[in-house]
N, C-alpha and C positions, 0 to 999 in steps of 0.2 A: 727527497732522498732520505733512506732511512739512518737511521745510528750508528755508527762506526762501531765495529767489533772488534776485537784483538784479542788474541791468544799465542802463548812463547810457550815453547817446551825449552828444557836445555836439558843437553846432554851429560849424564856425572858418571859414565862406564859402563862399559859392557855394551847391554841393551838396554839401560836402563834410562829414561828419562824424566824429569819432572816439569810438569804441567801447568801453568796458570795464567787465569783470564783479568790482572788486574789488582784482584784481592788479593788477601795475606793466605790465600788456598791453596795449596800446594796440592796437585794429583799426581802420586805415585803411578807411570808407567814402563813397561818391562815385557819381555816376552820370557812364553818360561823353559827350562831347562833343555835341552844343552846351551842356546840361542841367548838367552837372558837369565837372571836367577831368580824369577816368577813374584818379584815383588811388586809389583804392580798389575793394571789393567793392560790389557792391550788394546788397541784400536780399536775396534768393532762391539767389544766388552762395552768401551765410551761409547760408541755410536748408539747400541743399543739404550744404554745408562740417557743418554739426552733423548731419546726417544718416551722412553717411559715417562720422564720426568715432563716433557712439557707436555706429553698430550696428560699425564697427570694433575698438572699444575692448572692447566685451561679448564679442565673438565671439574676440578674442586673447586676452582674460583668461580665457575657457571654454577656449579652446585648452592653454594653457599649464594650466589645470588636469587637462588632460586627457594631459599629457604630450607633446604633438604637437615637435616640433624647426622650429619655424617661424624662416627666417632672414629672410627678407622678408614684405611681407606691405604690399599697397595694397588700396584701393577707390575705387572710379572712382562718383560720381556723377553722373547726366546726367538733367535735368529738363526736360520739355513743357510748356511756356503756355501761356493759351489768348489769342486775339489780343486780344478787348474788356476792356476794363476794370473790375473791378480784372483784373488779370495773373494768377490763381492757375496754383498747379501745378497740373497736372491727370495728369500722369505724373511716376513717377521709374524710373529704368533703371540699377540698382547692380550695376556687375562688382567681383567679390575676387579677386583674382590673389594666390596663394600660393608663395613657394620655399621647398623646406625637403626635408630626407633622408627617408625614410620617412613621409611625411603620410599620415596614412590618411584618404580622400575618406569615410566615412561618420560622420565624427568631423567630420570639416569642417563637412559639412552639417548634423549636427546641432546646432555651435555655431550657424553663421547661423539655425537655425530658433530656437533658445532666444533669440538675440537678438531676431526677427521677432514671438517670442510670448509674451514672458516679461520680457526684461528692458533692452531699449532705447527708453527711454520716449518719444524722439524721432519712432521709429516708430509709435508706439501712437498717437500722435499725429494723423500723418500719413495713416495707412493705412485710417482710413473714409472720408476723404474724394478719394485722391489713386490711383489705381492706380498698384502699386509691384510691380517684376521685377527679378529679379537673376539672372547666369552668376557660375561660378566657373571661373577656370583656374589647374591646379595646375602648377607647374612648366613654365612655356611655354615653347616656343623661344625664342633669342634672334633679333630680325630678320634680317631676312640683308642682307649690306651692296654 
């Protein structure tokens, strides 16, 4: 059996609520105007936000075992609703943007894939029910100003 989780929200008004799994973290969530006074995430914001974050987290920690020199390193989540109700996702569209000296792109992809197949449970989750895409760009230009 695995680890017991737990997470409390508690409610302080309005729409507002705060969030926390344990630690001294407090997450601000809210819905926003007229509904809440937009000081917070909303749900799916979260949903998305743990999404990034663990298929991020797996994929740097395969990285750095794999010796990769990663100096930066985001992901961008961007999630589709569908209009009626309840709201589910029904897409998510995840970019990884990498900088770093020497990245080797086949090493790259293969962490994202170990994370997709193997060990970001977040996804495993997600991904019978939600169509999930992702780009990588490695070492982008910087914009032009």
């Amino acid at each position: 059996m695995g680890s017991p989780l737990k997470a409390t929200v508690n409610w302080t008004g309005k729409m507002h609520f705060e969030g926390n799994a344990g630690f001294d973290h407090v997450i601000p969530i809210d819905f926003p105007p007229p509904l809440g006074e937009g000081a917070g995430l909303r749900g799916l914001e979260l949903l998305l936000i743990s999404m990034a974050a663990c298929s991020g987290q797996t994929t740097i920690s395969l990285l750095q075992k794999m010796q990769q020199d990663v100096r930066k390193f985001k992901v961008t989540a961007l999630g589709t609703s569908r209009d009626e109700h309840p709201q589910v996702l029904t897409e998510i569209y995840m970019e990884y943007i990498f900088e770093g000296d020497s990245l080797d792109r086949a090493l790259v992809e293969k962490a994202i894939r170990l994370s997709e197949e193997k060990y970001c449970p977040v996804w495993a989750m997600l991904k019978p029910g939600v169509k999930m895409s992702y780009t990588i760009s490695m070492n982008p230009a910087p914009p032009a100003k």
